[in-house]
C-alpha positions in Angstrom: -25.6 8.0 11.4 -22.7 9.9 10.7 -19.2 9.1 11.1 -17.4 10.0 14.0 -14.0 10.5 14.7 -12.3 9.0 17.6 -8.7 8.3 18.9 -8.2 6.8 22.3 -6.1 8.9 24.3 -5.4 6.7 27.6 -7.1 3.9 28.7 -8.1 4.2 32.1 -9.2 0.2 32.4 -11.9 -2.4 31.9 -15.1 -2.5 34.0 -16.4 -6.0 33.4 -16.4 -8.2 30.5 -19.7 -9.0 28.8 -21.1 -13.0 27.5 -20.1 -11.4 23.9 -16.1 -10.4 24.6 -17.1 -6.8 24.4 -15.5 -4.9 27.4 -17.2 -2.2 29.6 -14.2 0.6 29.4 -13.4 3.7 31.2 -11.4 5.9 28.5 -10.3 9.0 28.0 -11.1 9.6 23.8 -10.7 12.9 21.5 -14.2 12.7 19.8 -14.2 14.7 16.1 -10.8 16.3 17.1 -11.9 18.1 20.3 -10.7 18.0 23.4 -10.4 14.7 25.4 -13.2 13.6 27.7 -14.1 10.6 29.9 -15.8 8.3 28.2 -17.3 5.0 30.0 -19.0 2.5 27.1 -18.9 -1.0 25.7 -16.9 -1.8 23.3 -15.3 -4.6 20.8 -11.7 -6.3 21.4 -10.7 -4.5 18.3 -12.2 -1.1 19.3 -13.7 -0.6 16.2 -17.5 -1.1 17.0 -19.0 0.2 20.2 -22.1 0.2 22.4 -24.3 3.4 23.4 -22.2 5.0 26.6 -21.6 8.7 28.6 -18.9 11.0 28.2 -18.0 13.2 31.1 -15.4 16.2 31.7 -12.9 16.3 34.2 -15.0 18.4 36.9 -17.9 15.9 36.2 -16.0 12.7 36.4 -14.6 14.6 40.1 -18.3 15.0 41.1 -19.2 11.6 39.9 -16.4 10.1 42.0 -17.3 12.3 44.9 -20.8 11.0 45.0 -19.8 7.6 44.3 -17.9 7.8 47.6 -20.3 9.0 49.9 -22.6 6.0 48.8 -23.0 3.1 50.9 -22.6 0.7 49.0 -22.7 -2.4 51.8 
């Protein structure tokens, strides 16, 4: 695998904490020196190793959040 390149802009906050101490993390992270995205993964206390995970934009995050609010969820 190659390296990537990473630098947490913001962090957003934590999702849930797995049995390990790893924490399930809504970010937004410059990958290889481009632009910022969402990024919602796992990921160590020290942020240095971290689990398979998504990466949306801005608009997608908005749809995202959009359907996430019309679901019922009771």
């Amino acid at each position: 695998m190659a390296n990537l390149k990473y630098e947490i802009k913001e962090t957003i906050g934590i999702i849930s904490e797995g049995v390990k101490g790893w924490n399930k993390e809504l970010n937004l992270i410059s990958w290889n020196d481009r632009e910022p995205k969402y990024d919602l993964r796992d990921w160590d206390q020290n942020h240095e190793k971290m689990g398979k995970g998504v990466t949306l934009s801005k608009e997608e995050l908005i749809q995202l959040k959009k359907l996430v609010n019309e679901m019922d969820l009771n």
